[in-house]
N, C-alpha and C positions, 0 to 999 in steps of 0.2 A: 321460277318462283323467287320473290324477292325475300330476305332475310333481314330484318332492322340490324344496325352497324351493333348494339347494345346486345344481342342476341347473338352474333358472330363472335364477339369477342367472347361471349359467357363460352360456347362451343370449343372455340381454342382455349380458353384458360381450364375447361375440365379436360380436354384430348390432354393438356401440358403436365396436367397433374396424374394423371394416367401414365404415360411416359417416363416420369418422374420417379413413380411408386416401381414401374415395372424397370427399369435397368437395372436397379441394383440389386433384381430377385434375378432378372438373367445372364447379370455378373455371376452373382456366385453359384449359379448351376453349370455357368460355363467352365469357370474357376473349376469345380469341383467333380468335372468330370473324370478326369484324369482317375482321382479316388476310387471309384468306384469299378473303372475298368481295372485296376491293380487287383494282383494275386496275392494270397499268404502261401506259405508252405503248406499249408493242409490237405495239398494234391501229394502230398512226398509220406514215402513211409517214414519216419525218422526213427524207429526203432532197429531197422536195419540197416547195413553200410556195403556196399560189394565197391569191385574192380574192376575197372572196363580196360581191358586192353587191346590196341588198335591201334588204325589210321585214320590221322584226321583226315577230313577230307573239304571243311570250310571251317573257319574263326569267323565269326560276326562283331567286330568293335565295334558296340552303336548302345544309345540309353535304348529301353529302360533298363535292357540287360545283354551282359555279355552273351555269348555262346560257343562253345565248341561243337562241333558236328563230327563224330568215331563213328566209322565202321571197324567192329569186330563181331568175332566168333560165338553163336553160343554154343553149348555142352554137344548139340548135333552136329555140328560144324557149320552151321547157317550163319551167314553175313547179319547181324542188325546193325541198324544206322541210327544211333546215339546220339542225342542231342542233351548236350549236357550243359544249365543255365549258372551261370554266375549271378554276381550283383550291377552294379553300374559302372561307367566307363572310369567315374571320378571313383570310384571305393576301391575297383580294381588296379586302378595305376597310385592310389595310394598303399597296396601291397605289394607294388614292383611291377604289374603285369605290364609289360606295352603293347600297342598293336599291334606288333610282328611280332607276339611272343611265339604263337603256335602258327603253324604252316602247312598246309594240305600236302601229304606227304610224309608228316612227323608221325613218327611212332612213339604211342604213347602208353602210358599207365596212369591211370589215377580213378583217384577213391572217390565216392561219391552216394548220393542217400541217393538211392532209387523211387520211381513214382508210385504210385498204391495201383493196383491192378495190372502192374506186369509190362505194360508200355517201354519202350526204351529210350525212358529220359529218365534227367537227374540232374543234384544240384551237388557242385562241389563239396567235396568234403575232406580233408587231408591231404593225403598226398598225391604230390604230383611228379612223374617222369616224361622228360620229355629226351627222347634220342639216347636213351640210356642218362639223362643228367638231371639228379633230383634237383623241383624248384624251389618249394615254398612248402609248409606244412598251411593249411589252411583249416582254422580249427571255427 
């Protein structure tokens, strides 16, 4: 089927405008994904504060957030495996952290807001021992 030259161009000039309209709706949804996969604290109980003491057993230096990973003991004498989250790599090394701070191996202490329903995770909070040597107070 033949299409007049007049009628070809009408076609592309509305596809052009279509395309036009549509980038910079799928810019910023793409833009804006990120947003939406982010967490708030509101998985953490923040009325309460415990102590994990343990073995690390892996540090994760990577965005969007740090992690330490403790096995310790609870009250029955049962191993749980702690995964305990920081902030990001730039906020943590502007509080001193480096990437060899913590070491699979180190025995540790530190404070931390526990998750709401009992999970063994948590996000820093105060203080921190690492091999018997307080780091940082982390308020």
């Amino acid at each position: 089927m033949h299409v007049p030259a007049h009628r070809r161009n009408k076609l592309s000039s509305t596809a052009k405008n279509v395309v036009v309209l549509l980038l910079p709706v799928v810019a910023l949804l793409t833009g804006s994904s990120p947003l939406f996969a982010h967490h708030g604290a509101a998985s953490f109980d923040n009325s309460k504060s415990i102590t994990i003491e343990g073995t690390v057993t892996e540090y994760v230096w990577a965005n969007p957030h740090v992690y330490v990973k403790v096995d310790a003991k609870d009250e029955s004498g049962n191993t749980l495996h702690w995964v305990l989250e920081s902030q990001s790599v730039v906020n943590q090394a502007n509080a001193g952290w480096t990437k060899d701070m913590f070491k699979p191996g180190d025995r540790v202490l530190i404070d931390a807001t526990p998750a709401k329903g009992g999970r063994p995770v948590g996000i820093f909070r105060g203080r921190i021992v690492i091999n018997g040597r307080e780091f940082k107070r982390l308020e």
